[in-house]
C-alpha positions as CSV (number, residue, x, y, z in Angstrom):
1,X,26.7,-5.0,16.4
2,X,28.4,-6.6,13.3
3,X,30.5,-4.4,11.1
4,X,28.0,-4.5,8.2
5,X,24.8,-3.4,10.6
6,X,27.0,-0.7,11.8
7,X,28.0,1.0,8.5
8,X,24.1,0.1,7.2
9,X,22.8,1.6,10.2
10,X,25.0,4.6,9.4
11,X,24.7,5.1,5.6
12,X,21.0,4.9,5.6
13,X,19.6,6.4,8.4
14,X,16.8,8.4,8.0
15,X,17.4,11.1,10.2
16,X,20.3,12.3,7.6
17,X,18.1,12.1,4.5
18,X,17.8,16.2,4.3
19,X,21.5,16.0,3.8
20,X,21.7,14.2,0.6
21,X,20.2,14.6,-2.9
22,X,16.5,13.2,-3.7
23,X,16.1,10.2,-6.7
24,X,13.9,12.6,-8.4
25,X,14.5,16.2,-8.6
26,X,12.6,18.5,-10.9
27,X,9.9,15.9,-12.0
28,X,6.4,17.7,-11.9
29,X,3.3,15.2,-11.1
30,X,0.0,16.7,-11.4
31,X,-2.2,14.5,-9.0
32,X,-5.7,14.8,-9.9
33,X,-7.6,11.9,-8.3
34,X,-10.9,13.8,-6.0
35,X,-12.1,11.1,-3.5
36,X,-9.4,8.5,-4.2
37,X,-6.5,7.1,-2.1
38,X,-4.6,5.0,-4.9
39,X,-4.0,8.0,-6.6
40,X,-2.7,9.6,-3.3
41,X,-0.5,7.1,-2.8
42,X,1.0,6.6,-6.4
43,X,1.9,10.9,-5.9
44,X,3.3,10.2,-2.4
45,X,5.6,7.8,-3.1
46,X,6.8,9.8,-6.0
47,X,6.3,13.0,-3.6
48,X,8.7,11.2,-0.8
49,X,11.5,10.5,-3.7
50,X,11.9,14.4,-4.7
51,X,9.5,15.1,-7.8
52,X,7.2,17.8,-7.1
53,X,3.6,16.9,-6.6
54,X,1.0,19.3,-7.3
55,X,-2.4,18.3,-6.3
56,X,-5.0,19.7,-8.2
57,X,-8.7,19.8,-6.0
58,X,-12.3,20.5,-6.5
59,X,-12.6,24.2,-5.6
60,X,-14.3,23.0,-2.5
61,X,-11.4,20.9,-1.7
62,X,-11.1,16.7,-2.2
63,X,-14.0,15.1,-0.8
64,X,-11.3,13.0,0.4
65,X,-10.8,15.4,3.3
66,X,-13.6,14.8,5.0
67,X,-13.3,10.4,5.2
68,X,-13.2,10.3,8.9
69,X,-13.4,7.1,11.2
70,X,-15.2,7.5,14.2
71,X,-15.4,11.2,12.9
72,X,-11.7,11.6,14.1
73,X,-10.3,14.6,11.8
74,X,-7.8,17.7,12.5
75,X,-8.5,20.9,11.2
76,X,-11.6,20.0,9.6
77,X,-9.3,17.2,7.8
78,X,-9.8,13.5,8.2
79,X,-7.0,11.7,9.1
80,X,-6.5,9.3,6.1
81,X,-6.0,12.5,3.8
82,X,-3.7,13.7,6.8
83,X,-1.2,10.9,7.0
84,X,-1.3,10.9,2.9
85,X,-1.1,14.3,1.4
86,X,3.0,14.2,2.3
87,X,5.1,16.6,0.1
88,X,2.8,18.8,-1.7
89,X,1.6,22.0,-2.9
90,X,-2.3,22.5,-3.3
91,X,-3.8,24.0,-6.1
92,X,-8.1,23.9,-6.8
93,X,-9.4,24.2,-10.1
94,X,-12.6,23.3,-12.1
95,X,-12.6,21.0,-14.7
96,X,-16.4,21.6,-15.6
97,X,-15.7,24.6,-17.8
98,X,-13.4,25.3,-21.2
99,X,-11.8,28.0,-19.5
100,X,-10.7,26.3,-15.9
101,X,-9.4,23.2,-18.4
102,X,-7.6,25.2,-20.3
103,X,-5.2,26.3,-17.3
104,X,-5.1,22.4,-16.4
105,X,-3.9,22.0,-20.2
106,X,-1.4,25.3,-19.7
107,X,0.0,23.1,-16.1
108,X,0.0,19.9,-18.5
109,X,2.1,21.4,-20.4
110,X,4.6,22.1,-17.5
111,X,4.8,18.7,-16.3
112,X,6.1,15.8,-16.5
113,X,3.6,13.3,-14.8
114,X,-0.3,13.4,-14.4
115,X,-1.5,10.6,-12.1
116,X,-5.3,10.6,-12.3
117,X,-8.4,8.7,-11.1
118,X,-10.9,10.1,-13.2
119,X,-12.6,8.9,-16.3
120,X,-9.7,8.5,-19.1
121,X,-11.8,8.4,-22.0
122,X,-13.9,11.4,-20.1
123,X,-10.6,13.6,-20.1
124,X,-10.3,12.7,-23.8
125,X,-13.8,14.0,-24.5
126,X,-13.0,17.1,-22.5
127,X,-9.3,17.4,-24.3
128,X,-7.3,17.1,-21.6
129,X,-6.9,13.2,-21.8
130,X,-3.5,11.5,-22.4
131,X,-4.0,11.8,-26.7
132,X,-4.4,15.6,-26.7
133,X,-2.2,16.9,-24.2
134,X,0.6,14.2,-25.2
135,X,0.1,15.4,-28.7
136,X,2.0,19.5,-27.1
137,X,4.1,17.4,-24.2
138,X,5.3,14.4,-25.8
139,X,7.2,13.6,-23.0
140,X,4.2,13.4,-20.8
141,X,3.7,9.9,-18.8
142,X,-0.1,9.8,-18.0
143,X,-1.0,7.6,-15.0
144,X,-4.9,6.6,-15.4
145,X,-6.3,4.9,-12.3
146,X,-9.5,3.0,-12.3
147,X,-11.5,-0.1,-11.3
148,X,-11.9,-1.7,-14.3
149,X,-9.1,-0.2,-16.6
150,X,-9.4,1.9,-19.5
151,X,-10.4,-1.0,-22.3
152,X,-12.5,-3.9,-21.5
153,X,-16.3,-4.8,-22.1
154,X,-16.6,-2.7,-18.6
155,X,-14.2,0.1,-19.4
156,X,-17.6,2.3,-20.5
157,X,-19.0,1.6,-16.6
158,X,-19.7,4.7,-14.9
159,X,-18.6,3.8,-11.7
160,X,-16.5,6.2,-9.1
161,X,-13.4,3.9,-8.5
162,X,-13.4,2.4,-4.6
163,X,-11.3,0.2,-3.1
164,X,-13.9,-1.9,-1.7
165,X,-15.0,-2.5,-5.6
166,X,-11.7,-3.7,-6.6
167,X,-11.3,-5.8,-3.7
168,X,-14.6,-7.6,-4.9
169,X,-13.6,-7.7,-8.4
170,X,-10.2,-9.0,-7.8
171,X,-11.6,-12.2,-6.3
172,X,-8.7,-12.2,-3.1
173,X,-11.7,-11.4,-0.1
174,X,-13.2,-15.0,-1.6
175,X,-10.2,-17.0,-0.5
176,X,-9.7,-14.4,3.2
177,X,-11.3,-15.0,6.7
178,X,-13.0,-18.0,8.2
179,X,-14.3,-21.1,6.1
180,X,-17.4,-22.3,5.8
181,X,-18.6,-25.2,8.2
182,X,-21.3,-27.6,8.2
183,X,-24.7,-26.1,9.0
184,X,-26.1,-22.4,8.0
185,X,-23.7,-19.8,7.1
186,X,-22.4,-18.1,10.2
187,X,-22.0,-14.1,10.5
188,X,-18.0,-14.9,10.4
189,X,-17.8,-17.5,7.4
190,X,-17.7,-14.8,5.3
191,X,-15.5,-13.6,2.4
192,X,-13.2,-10.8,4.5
193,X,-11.6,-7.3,3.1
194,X,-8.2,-6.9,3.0
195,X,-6.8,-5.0,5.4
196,X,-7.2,-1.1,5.5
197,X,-8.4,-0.2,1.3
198,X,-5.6,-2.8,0.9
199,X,-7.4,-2.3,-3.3
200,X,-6.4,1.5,-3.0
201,X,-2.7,0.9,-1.9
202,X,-2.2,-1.7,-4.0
203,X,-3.4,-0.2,-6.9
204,X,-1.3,3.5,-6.1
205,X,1.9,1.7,-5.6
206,X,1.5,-0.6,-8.8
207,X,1.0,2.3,-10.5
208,X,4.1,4.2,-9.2
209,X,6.1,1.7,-10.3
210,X,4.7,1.5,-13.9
211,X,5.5,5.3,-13.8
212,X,9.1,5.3,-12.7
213,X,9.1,2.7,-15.6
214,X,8.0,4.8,-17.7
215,X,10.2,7.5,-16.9
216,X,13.1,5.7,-17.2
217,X,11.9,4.7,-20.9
218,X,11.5,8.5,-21.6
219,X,15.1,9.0,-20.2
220,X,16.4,7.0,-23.2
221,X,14.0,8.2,-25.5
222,X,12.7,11.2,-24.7
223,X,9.0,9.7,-25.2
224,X,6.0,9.5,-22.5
225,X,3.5,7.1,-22.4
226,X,-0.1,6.2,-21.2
227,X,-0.4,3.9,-18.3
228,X,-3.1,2.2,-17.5
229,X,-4.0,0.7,-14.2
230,X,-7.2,-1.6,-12.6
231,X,-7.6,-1.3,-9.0
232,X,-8.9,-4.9,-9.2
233,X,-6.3,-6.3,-12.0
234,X,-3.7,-4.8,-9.8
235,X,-4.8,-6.7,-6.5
236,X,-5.3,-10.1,-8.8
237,X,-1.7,-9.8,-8.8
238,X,-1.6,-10.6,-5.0
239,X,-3.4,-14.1,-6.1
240,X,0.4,-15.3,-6.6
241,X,-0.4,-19.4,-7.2
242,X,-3.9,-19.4,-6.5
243,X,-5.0,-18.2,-10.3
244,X,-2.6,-21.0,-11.9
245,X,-4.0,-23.2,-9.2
246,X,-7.8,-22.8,-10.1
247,X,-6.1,-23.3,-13.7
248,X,-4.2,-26.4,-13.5
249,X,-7.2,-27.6,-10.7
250,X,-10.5,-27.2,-12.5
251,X,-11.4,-26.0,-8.9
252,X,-11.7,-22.4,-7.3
253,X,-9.9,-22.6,-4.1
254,X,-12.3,-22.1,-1.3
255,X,-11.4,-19.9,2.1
256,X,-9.0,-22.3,5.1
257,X,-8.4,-18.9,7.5
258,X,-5.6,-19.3,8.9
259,X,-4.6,-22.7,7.8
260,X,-2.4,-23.4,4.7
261,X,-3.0,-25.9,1.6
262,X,0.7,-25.5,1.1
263,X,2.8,-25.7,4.2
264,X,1.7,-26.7,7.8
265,X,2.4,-25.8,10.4
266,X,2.3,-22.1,9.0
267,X,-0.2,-20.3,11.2
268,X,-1.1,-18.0,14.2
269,X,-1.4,-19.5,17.2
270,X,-2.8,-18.8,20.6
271,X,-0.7,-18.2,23.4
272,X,-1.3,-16.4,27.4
273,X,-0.7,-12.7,25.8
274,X,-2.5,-12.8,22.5
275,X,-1.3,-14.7,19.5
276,X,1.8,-15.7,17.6
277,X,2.6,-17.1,14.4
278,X,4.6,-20.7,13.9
279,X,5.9,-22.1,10.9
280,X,8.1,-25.0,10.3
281,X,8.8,-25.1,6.8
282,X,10.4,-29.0,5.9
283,X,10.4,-32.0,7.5
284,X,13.7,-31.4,9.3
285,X,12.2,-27.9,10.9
286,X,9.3,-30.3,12.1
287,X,10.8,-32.4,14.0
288,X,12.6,-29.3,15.6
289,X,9.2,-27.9,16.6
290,X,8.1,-31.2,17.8
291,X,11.2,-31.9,20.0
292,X,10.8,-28.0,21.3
293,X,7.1,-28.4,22.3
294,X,8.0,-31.2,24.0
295,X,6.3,-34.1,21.1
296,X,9.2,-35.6,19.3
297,X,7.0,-39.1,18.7
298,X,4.5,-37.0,16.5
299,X,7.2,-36.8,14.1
300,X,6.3,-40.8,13.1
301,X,2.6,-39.9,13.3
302,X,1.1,-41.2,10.0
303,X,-1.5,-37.8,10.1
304,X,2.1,-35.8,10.1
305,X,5.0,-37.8,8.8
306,X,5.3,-36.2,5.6
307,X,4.5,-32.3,4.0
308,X,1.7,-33.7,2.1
309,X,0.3,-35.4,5.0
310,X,0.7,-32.3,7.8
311,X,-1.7,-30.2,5.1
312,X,-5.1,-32.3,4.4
313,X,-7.2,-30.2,6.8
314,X,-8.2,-32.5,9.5
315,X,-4.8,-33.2,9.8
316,X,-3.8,-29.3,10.2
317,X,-7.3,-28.8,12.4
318,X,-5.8,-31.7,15.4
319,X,-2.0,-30.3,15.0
320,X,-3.2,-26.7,15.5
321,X,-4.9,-28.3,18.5
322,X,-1.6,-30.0,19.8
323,X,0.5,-26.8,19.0
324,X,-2.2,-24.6,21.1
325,X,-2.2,-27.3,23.8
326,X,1.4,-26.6,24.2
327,X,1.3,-22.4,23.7
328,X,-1.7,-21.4,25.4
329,X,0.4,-21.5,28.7
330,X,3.2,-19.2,27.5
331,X,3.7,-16.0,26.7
332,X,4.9,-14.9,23.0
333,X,8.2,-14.0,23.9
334,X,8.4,-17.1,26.1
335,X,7.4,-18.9,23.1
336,X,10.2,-17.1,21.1
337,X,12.8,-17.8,23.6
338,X,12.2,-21.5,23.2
339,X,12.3,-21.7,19.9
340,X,15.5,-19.5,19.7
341,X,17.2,-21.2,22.2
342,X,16.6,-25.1,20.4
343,X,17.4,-23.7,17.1
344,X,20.3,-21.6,18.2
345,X,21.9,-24.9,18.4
346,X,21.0,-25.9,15.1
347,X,22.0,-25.6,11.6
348,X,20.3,-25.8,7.9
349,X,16.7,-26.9,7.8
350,X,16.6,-28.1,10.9
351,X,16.9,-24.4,12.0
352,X,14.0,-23.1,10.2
353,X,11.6,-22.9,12.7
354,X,9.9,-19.3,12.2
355,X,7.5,-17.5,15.4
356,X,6.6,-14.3,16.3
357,X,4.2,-12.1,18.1
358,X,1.2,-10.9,16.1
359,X,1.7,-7.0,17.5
360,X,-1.5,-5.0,17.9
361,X,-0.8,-1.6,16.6
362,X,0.3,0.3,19.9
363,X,2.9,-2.8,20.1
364,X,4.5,-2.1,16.9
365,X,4.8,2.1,17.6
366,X,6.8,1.2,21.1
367,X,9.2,-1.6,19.5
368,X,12.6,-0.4,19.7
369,X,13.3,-2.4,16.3
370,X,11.1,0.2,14.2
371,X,11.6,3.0,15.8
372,X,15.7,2.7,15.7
373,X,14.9,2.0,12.1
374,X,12.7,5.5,11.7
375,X,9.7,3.9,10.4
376,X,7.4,6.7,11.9
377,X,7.7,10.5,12.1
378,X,6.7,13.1,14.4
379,X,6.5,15.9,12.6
380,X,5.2,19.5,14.1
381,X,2.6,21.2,11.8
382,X,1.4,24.5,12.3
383,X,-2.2,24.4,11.2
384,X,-2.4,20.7,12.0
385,X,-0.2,20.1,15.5
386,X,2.1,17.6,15.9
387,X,1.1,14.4,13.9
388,X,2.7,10.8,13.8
389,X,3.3,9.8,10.1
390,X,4.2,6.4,8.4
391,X,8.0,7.0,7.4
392,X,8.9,6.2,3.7
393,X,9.7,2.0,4.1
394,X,12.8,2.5,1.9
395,X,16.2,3.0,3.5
396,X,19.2,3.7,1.1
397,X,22.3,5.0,1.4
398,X,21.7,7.6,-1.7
399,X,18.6,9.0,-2.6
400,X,16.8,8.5,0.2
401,X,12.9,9.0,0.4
402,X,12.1,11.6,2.9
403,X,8.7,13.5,4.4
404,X,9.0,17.6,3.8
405,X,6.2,18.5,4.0
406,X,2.5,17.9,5.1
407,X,-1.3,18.7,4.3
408,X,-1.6,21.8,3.8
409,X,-5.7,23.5,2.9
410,X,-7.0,23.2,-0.2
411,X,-5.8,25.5,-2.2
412,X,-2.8,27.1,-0.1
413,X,-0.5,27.3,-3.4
414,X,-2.7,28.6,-5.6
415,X,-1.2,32.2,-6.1
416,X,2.2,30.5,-5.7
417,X,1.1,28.0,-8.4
418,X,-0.8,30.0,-11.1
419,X,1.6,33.5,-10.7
420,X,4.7,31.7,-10.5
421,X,4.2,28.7,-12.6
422,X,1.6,30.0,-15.4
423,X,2.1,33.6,-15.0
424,X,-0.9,35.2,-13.9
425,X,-1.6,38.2,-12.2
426,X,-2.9,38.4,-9.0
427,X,-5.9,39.9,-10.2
428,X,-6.6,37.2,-12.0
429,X,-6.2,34.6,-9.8
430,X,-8.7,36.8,-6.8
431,X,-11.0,36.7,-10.6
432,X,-10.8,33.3,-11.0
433,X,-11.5,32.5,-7.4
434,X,-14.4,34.6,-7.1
435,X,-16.1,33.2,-9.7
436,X,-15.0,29.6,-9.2
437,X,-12.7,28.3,-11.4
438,X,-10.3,28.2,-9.0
C-alpha cells in the first residue's frame, strides 16, 4: 500500500464519519414529494450531509411506501422507500384544507429548504408556493420537481411526475438497447429504460446540486431562490454529444447496443463466466489488444487500420466476432490477467487497454474492493430488522456524508415536530389527528 492510499484510506473512512462535523448542520429541508423518488433522493443526499430533513406525508402515509417488486416489503414498507427515507423525521399533514396549510406555512417559515414534487403553480394557488411563502422567509430556496418544468407550452399538463415519463421525454431510451435489423421489429429491437428510475435519480440529484447552489448564493447574500427542475430536461443532460451530434448531423442517432460510433473496440464481451468489457482507446492500445489476443496482423487489416475505420458497423460487427472468438474460452479474470500482464510491461498509449468483469449484483456486495471502501451499510433497525443500505458514494476527509438514521412510520415525529418545532399542545396535535389534518 503506497503512502498516499494509506493516509486516504485513513482520513476518509467511513466507519469514523460519527466522529467529525457534518457539511450541513442546522439547515431544515421540508421534503414534500407523495409518490416520488427524485424528491427522495434530492432530501437524502442533503439528509446524509447533516441538514435536517423533515418529510411531510399524506396522513395515510406516501403512497410511496407501498411500491413493492415482487411484493417484497418490511413492515408493511416497500423496499425502495426503505433504502431511501435515510436521515429523517416524519411528519403527515393535509394540504387539502386552509387550516392543515396553514401549519405547512408556520413549518415554512422555519426552514430553510422545501424540496417538492407537487404542482408549483398549484402550491401558488393554494399560497404556500415559492412567491408567498418567500415573500415571510426570504431566505427560502424552493426546490420544485416535475416532468415538464414549471414554464413551457406543457408546464399547465396535469400529469403526476414518473420517471418512466421523463425517461420517454428525454429521448436517451431511443438511442439504448438492441438496434433494429432487417425484417419485422423483434420483441428486443426496442427502445430500452434506463436502469432502475434512472429519470427519478437523475432528476433528485440534479436538483440537490442546484440547491446546495443555491445555498451557497444565500450565504453571500442572504437571498433564497426558486429552483426549477424537469425530470426529462435533467436526463437530456445525460445525452452529452449526441444532441450537438443530431445538430451538426441533420440526422437523429439511431440505437448500436453495445457497439460505439465513437471508439471501437469499446464494448462488453462474452467470455466462459459471463461477460466483460474491452476497450482499446488509440491506435497504439490496438495493436496491444491485438498482440494479447494473440492477432497482431489485424493491426494492418484495411477494415481496422485506423479509428475511423474500426467504427463503421460492419467493421465493429466482424471485430466483436474475432474478440469473442478469442474470450469465449476464458474466464473474466483470466481475461484480466492477460491484459494486465502485456500492459504491465508497457507504457503511454500503448498501455490503455481497459477490461473488466460486468458484476451481477451479488458479485459487487462480496468484492473486497467495495466493501473495504464502505459502500454498503448494515444497519440494525428496530421496527424494520437489520437492513443492507447503499452507503453515501462520497468519501472525504471533512464533512463526511453519513446514514443516522432510517424509515421510520409515517408520522413517528409528529408530536416531536408540531410541540417542539411549532408549539402546540398535545391536545392539539391528538385534535388535529383525529380529525385528519394531521
Amino acid at each position: 500500500m503506497s503512502d498516499f492510499t494509506g493516509w486516504a484510506r485513513n482520513a476518509t473512512d467511513p466507519a469514523r464519519a460519527a466522529s467529525k462535523p457534518e457539511a450541513l448542520p442546522g439547515l431544515r429541508v421540508l421534503e414534500v414529494c407523495p409518490g416520488h423518488f427524485g424528491g427522495m433522493v434530492a432530501a437524502s443526499m442533503l439528509g446524509e450531509f447533516g441538514a435536517e430533513v423533515i418529510k411531510v406525508e399524506p396522513p395515510g402515509g406516501d403512497p410511496a411506501r407501498t411500491y413493492a417488486p415482487e411484493g417484497i416489503s418490511i413492515g408493511g414498507t416497500g423496499l425502495p422507500f426503505l433504502s431511501e427515507a435515510r436521515n429523517r423525521r416524519f411528519a403527515t399533514l393535509s394540504l387539502d384544507s386552509e387550516e392543515g396549510r396553514g401549519i405547512f406555512r408556520a413549518l415554512a417559515m422555519a426552514a430553510d429548504v422545501i424540496v417538492t414534487s407537487e404542482s408549483a403553480a398549484g402550491m401558488e394557488t393554494m399560497g404556500i408556493g415559492y412567491t408567498a411563502l418567500s415573500a415571510e422567509n426570504p431566505g427560502l430556496v424552493f426546490l420544485s420537481l416535475s416532468t415538464y418544468g414549471s414554464f413551457g407550452p406543457d408546464a399547465s399538463r396535469r400529469v403526476k411526475d414518473s420517471d418512466i415519463l421523463c425517461q420517454a421525454l428525454s429521448g436517451a431510451p431511443h438511442i439504448v438497447g438492441e438496434p433494429e435489423g432487417a425484417g419485422p421489429p423483434k420483441p428486443h429491437e426496442a427502445p430500452t429504460r434506463l436502469g432502475n428510475w434512472h429519470g427519478w435519480f437523475v432528476e433528485g440529484l440534479w436538483g440537490a446540486f442546484g440547491v446546495l447552489a443555491a445555498l451557497n448564493f444565500r450565504e453571500a447574500t442572504g437571498k433564497g431562490q426558486f429552483v426549477d427542475v424537469s425530470g426529462a430536461e435533467a436526463l437530456m443532460k445525460f445525452a452529452d454529444y449526441n444532441i450537438t451530434w443530431m445538430h451538426t448531423a441533420g440526422r437523429a442517432r439511431e440505437r448500436v447496443g453495445n457497439f460505439d460510433p465513437a471508439v471501437f473496440p469499446y464494448t462488453y464481451i462474452r467470455c466462459r463466466d459471463g461477460h466483460t468489457f474491452m476497450a482499446a482507446y488509440n491506435d497504439e492500445a490496438f495493436e496491444s489488444l491485438m498482440t494479447i489476443i494473440g492477432r497482431p496482423e489485424l493491426v494492418k487489416d484495411p477494415r481496422f487500420a485506423a479509428p475511423s475505420l474500426r467504427v463503421r458497423m460492419e467493421n465493429e460487427k466482424a471485430l466483436l466476432s474475432i474478440l469473442e472468438e478469442w474470450s469465449g474460452n476464458l474466464t473474466a479474470d483470466e481475461i484480466l490477467k492477460a491484459v494486465e500482464d502485456y500492459t504491465s510491461k508497457k507504457s503511454g498509449p500503448g498501455a490503455a487497454v481497459v477490461t473488466g468483469r460486468v458484476n451481477r449484483p451479488l458479485e459487487t456486495l462480496s468484492e473486497a474492493n467495495w466493501r473495504e471502501r464502505g459502500c454498503f451499510a448494515n444497519v440494525a433497525d428496530p421496527v424494520y430488522g437489520d437492513l443492507l443500505l447503499a452507503a453515501p458514494p462520497w468519501k472525504m476527509t471533512g464533512t463526511p456524508a453519513r446514514i443516522k438514521s432510517v424509515c421510520r412510520p409515517a408520522g413517528a415525529d409528529n408530536r416531536e415536530i408540531y410541540c417542539g418545532l411549532l408549539g402546540l399542545s398535545p391536545a392539539e396535535v391528538d385534535s388535529l389527528s383525529k380529525r385528519g389534518i394531521i
